[in-house]
C-alpha positions in Angstrom: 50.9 71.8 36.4 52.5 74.4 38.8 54.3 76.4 36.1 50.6 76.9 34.5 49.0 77.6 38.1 51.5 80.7 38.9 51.0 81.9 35.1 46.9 81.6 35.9 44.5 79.6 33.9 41.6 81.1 32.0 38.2 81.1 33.7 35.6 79.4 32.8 31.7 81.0 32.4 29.4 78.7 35.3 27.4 75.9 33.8 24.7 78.2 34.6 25.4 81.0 32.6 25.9 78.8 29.7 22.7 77.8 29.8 21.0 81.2 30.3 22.9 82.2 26.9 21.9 79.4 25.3 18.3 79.9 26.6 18.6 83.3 24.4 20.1 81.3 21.5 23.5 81.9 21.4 26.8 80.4 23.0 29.3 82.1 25.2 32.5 81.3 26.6 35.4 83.8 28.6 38.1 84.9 27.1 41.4 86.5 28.6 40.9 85.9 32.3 44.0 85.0 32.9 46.9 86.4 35.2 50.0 88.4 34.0 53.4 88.1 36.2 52.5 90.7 38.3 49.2 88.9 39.5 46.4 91.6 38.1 43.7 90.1 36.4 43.5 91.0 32.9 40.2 92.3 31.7 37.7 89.7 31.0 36.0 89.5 27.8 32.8 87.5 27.2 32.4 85.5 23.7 29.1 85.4 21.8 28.7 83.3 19.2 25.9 83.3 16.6 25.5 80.6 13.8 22.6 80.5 11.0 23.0 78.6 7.5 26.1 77.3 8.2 28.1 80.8 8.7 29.3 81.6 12.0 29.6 85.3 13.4 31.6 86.1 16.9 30.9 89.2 18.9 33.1 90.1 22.1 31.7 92.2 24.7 33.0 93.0 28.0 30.0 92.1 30.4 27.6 88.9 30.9 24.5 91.3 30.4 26.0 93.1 27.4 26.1 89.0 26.0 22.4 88.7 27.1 21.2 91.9 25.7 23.2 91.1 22.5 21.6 87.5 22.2 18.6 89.1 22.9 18.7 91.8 20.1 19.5 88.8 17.6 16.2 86.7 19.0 14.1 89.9 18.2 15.8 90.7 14.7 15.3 87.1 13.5 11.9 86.9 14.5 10.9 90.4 12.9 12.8 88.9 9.7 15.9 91.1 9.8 18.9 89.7 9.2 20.8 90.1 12.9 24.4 90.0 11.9 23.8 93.4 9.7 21.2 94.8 12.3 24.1 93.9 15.2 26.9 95.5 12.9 24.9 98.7 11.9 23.9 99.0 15.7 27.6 98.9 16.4 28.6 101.5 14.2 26.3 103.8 15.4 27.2 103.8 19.2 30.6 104.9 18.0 31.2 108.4 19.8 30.3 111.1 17.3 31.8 114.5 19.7 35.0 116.0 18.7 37.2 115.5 21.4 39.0 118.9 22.4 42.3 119.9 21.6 45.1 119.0 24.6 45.6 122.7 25.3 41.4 123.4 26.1 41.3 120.2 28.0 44.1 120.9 30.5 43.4 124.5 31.2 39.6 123.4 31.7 41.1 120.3 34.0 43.7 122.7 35.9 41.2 125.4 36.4 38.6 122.1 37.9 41.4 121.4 40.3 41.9 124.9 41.7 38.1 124.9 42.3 38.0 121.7 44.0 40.6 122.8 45.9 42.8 119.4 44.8 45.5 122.3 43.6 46.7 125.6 45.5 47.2 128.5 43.0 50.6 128.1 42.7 50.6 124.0 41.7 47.7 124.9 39.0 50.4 128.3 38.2 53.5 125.4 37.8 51.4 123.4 35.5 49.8 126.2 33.5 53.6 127.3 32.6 55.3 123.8 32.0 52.7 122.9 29.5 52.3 126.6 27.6 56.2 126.5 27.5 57.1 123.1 26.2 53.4 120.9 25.3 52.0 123.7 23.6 54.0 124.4 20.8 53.5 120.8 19.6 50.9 119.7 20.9 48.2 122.2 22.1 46.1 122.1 19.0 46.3 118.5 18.7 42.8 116.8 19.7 43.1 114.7 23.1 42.3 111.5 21.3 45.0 111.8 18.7 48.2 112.1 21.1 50.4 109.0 21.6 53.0 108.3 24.0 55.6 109.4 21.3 54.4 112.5 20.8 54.9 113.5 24.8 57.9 111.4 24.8 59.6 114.0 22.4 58.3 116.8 24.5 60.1 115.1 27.1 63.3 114.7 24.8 63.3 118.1 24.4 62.9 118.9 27.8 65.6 117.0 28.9 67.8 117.9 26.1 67.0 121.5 27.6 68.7 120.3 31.0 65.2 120.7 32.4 64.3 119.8 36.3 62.8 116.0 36.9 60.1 118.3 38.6 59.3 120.2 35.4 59.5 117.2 33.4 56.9 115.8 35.4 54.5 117.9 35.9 54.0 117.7 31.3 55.0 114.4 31.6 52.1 113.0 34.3 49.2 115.7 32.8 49.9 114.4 28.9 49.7 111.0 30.2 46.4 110.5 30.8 45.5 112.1 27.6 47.7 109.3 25.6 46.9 106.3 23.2 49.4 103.8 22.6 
């Protein structure tokens, strides 16, 4: 019992909130709510189940009123005829991001040039940054599109850096500005 209360137990939804998802026709229950070692929650994920004829479809969204309005999109599609589980799906696919993301190179100089106007950076940080990533991100990695760079990819920038006997301080300033750009 006191090994599984330090390691956090998974919270349940309220009595009440399994009732108003039921009310919509549909069941829901938490998922992932528990605690990793270093105590931060992990993000919770709500569970919406839909069953018809005997075949049983599971949705996860990430808030209690994304679950309503998804229980209340099936509601409306069954009573027009439509079958929900395609209408749900189709709906899916279509809220799917259709913009290009820009290449790393664009996206930094626009993001370095939005610091020096906000006056977050002096010239001379936004000049540092400018010249660590012409120098060593974009050969590799200037034309690749934001969404497509992993942390290997900037981890061999970084291999190469170091294997250049580069500065900590020149390492980071490619290191911390790819980062955020990075998938894992």
């Amino acid at each position: 019992m006191g090994k599984q209360r330090r390691q956090g137990r998974a919270k349940k939804l309220s009595a009440a909130r399994r009732r108003e998802i039921a009310k919509l026709g549909g069941k829901a229950r938490s998922k992932g709510a528990s605690h990793g070692d270093d105590g931060a929650a992990a993000r919770q994920e709500i569970l919406v189940t839909y069953q018809r004829d005997k075949k049983r479809v599971t949705w996860t969204v990430p808030t209690m009123t994304d679950a309503k309005a998804l229980m209340r999109m099936v509601r409306e599609k069954e009573l027009e005829g439509i079958n929900p589980v395609e209408a749900v799906e189709r709906h899916r696919a279509s809220a799917q991001p259709t913009t290009p993301y820009p290449p790393l190179r664009e996206a930094m100089e626009r993001w370095i040039a939005r610091q020096i106007q906000n006056q977050e950076f002096r010239g001379a940080t936004g000049e540092a940054y400018t010249y660590a990533l012409a120098k060593w991100a974009w050969p590799t990695l200037g034309d690749v599109s934001v969404d497509k760079i992993t942390r290997v990819m900037v981890g061999a920038v970084i291999e190469r850096m170091r294997a250049a006997k580069k500065s900590r301080a020149l390492i980071a300033h490619v290191r911390m500005r790819s980062k955020a750009c990075t998938r894992g």
